[in-house]
Structures are given as structure tokens and as C-alpha cells.
ZAMARGU-4260 file (C-alpha; in steps of 0.2 Angstrom, whole numbers, plus 5000, padded with zeros to 4 digits):
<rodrens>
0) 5000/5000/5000 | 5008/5017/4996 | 5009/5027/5011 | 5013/5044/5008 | 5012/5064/5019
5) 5017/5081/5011 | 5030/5095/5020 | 5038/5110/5016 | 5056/5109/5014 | 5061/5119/5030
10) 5076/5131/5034 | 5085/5117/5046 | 5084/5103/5032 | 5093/5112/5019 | 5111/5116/5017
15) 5122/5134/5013 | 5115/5133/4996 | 5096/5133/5004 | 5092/5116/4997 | 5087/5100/5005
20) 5102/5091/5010 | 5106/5072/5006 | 5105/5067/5027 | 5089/5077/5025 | 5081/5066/5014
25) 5086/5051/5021 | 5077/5057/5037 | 5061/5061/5026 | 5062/5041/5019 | 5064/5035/5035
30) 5051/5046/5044 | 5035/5042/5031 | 5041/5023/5032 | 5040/5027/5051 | 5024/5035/5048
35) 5019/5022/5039 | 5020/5008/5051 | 5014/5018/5065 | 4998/5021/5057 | 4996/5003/5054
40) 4998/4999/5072 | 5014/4990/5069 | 5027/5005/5074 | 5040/5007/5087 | 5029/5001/5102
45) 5021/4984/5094 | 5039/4980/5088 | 5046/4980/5107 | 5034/4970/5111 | 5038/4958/5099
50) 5056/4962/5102 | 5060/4964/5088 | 5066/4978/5076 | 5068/4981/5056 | 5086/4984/5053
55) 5092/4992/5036 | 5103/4984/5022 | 5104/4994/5008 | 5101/5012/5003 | 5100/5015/4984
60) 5094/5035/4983 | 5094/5042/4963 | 5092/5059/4963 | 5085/5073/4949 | 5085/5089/4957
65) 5084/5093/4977 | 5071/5104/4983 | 5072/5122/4989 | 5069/5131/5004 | 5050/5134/5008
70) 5048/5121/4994 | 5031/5110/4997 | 5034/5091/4993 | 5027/5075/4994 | 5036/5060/5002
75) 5030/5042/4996 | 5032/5024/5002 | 5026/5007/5000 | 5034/4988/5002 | 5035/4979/4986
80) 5042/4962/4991 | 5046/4951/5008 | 5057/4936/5007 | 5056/4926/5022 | 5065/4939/5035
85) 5070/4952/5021 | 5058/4967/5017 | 5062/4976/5001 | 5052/4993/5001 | 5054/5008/4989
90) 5053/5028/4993 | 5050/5044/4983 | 5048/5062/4982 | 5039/5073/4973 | 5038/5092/4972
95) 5022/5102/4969 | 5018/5098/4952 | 5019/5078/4956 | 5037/5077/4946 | 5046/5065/4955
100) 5062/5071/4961 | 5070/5055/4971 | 5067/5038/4972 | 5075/5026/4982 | 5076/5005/4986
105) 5081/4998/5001 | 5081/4980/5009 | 5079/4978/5028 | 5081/4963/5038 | 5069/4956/5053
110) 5079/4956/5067 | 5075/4946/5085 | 5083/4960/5099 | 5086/4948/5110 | 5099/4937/5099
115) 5103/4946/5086 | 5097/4936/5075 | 5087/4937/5057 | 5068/4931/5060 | 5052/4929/5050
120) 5040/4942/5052 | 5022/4936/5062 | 5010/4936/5047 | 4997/4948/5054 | 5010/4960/5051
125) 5014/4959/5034 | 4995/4958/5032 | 4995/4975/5035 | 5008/4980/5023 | 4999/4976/5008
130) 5014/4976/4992 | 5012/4987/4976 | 5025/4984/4960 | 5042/4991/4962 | 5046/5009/4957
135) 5054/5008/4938 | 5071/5010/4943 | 5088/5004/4938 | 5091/4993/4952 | 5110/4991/4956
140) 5122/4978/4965 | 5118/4980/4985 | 5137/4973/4986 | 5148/4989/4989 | 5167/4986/4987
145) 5180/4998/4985 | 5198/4993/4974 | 5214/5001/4979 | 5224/5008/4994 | 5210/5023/5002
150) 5215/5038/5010 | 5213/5032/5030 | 5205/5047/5039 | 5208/5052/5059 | 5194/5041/5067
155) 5177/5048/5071 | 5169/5045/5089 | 5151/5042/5090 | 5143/5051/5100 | 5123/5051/5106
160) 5116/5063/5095 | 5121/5048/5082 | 5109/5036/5089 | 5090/5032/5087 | 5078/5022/5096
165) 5087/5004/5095 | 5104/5012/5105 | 5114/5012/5091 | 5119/5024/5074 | 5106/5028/5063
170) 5110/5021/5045 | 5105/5040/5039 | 5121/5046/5052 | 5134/5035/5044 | 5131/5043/5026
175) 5130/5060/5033 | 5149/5055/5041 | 5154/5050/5025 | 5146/5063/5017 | 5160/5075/5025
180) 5174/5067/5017 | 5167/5073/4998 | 5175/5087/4987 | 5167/5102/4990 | 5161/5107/4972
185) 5154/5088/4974 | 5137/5086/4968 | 5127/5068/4973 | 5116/5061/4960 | 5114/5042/4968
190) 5120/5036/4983 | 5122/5017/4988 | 5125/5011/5006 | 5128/4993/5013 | 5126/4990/5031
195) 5138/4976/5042 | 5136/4978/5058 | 5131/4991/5072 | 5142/5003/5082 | 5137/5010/5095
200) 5139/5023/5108 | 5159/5027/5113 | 5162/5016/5097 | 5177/5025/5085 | 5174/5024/5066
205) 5190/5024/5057 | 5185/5032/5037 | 5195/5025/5023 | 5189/5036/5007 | 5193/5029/4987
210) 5190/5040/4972 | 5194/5025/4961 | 5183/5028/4950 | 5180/5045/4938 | 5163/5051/4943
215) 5160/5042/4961 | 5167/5043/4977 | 5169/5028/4992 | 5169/5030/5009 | 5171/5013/5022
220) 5168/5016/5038 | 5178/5003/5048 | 5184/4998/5066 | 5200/4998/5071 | 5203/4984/5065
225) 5197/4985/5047 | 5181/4976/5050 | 5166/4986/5042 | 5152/4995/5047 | 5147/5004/5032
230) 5152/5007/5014 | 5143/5022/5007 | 5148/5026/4987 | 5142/5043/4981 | 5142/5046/4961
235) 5139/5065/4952 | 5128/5056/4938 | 5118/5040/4937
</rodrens>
């Protein structure tokens, strides 16, 4: 079922060039699927209960044009698929004519809180999340891997304002990390980012960023020892 609520692009989600910023939108994907499911009855409450929490995957963001300041948009959602404890879902948003300006895919997994592990959702839940067809989009490899020796960064502490209602970073917070590390003329046209594990608070992220590749580039988010947290890869064209 597409789920979708309209805003106006307001003065602390844009950036010095008074347009909506890339964490911005994240946050506005992540809000109307939060909207989404609280609506249905099957939000932030119903899923401690259950213990139990969605944990995203994969962010794949294509981008046209960012809105403006004072800008009224639309934001859209709706699951398109759910594969034992896998839920694939796809976002958009539109500007006041109805032109689309992003969409996005994502995957998320069905975690169990109490062991970590992957789970099936309980079928009265995905009742409610009635599918529609995927967005047409090009769909990309949700495998990120970067080739070459990075540029290691000085390693980034998180801190609370990172973390959301499970105790741990936010995926929107890694990519606006990583975000930082971009050239400052850089302008994001599609953004992919792979999840591995969770940091949490106190936790030190140690950035590696590639520019292997002409028109894109990578930032890994790692631990000390070289274990992943995230890979983001930004791109300047789709």
C-alpha cells in the first residue's frame, strides 16, 4: 500500500546553498516509512513487544534535482516484496507539480533484539503491509566494494546525537559521516550504502575514502581493525 504525507522543505533541512540536504532526505524516507507503520499499528511500540526491530541493508537514493527552501513536497512509500525475514520497500519524492524528484530502494532485515538474529516476520503484520509493484528504477548491486589503497581518515567517535531508538547509529548518520569526506564542488546524484554491523555509543569509526573511480566517490567506515560498518559510494551522475 503506498503510504505517503506532504511537508515544506524547511530552513533546518537544507544546506548553505538553501536546498534540501542528502541526510535530510534520508530522514524524510525514513520518517514516512515510520509513519507508515505507526499508522498501521505495527510502529516502534508493537515491535518492542515483539522484540523485535527492522534493521536496514541497503540504501540505493537516485536523485534529479533537490528541493528548495520553503519548497512543498510530497514523500512516498510502499513495500514491494518480503522474502522470508527480508523486506524490500521503495521511497519517493515529489515536488508540487507531482514530478518526482528522488526515488530510492532499500532491503531491511527482521531482526530478533534479544539474539541478534534474522527472523520471520508474524504474518498479521505483513497483512497490513499490503505490496504494490516496484518503482521503475535501475536497480544496482547492493554489494559495495571499493579497489585500491584509500585515504585512512583520523577516526570519528560516536557520540549520542548519532543514535536512534534501538541504541545504536542511525543508517542515515553513517552517510552524513561520510558525506564530509566529499570534494566540495561535489554534487550527489545516487548514493548506495551497505550495512555490516552496528556501532554504537563510545564506538570509534575509522573512514578510509577511494576516488577509484572517475565520477563516484567511496567511503568505508571501519573499526579499528578494518572490520566494516558501512560502505557508502556517492556518484555525480547515474
Amino acid at each position: 500500500m503506498m503510504y505517503s504525507f506532504d511537508s515544506r522543505i524547511r530552513y533546518s533541512e537544507v544546506g548553505s546553498d538553501t536546498k534540501l540536504t542528502l541526510l535530510s532526505l534520508l530522514n524524510y524516507f525514513q520518517d514516512c516509512a515510520t509513519f507508515h507503520s505507526e499508522d498501521l499499528g505495527v510502529g516502534v511500540e508493537y515491535l518492542e513487544k515483539l522484540q523485535s526491530v527492522w534493521v536496514m541493508n541497503f540504501w540505493q537514493i537516485d536523485i534529479d534535482r533537490f528541493p528548495e527552501l520553503g519548497e512543498r513536497v510530497t514523500v512516498q512509500t510502499h513495500p514491494y516484496d518480503f522474502k522470508v525475514c527480508m523486506g524490500f520497500r521503495n521511497f519517493g519524492l515529489k515536488d508540487g507539480d507531482g514530478k518526482m524528484l528522488a526515488v530510492a530502494n532499500t532491503l531491511w532485515t527482521f531482526l530478533n533484539t534479544q539474539n541478534g538474529r534474522p527472523s520471520k516476520p508474524p504474518a498479521d503484520m505483513l497483512e497490513k503491509y499490503a505490496t504494490e509493484p516496484p518503482y521503475e528504477m535501475e536497480y544496482l548491486d547492493r554489494k559495495i566494494s571499493f579497489a585500491g589503497e584509500g585515504d585512512a581518515q583520523e577516526p570519528v567517535e560516536i557520540r549520542k546525537h548519532h543514535l536512534d531508538t534501538n541504541h545504536h547509529v542511525n543508517n542515515a548518520q553513517y552517510v552524513g559521516i561520510a558525506y564530509d569526506y566529499l570534494p566540495e564542488d561535489f554534487q550527489v546524484r545516487r548514493m548506495r550504502a551497505s550495512y555490516h554491523k552496528s556501532a554504537v555509543l563510545s564506538d570509534l569509526l575509522y573512514p578510509v575514502v577511494y576516488r577509484e573511480k572517475e565520477n563516484c566517490v567511496g567511503v568505508a567506515l571501519c573499526d579499528e581493525s578494518g572490520s566494516t560498518y558501512a560502505n557508502i559510494e556517492f556518484c555525480n551522475c547515474k
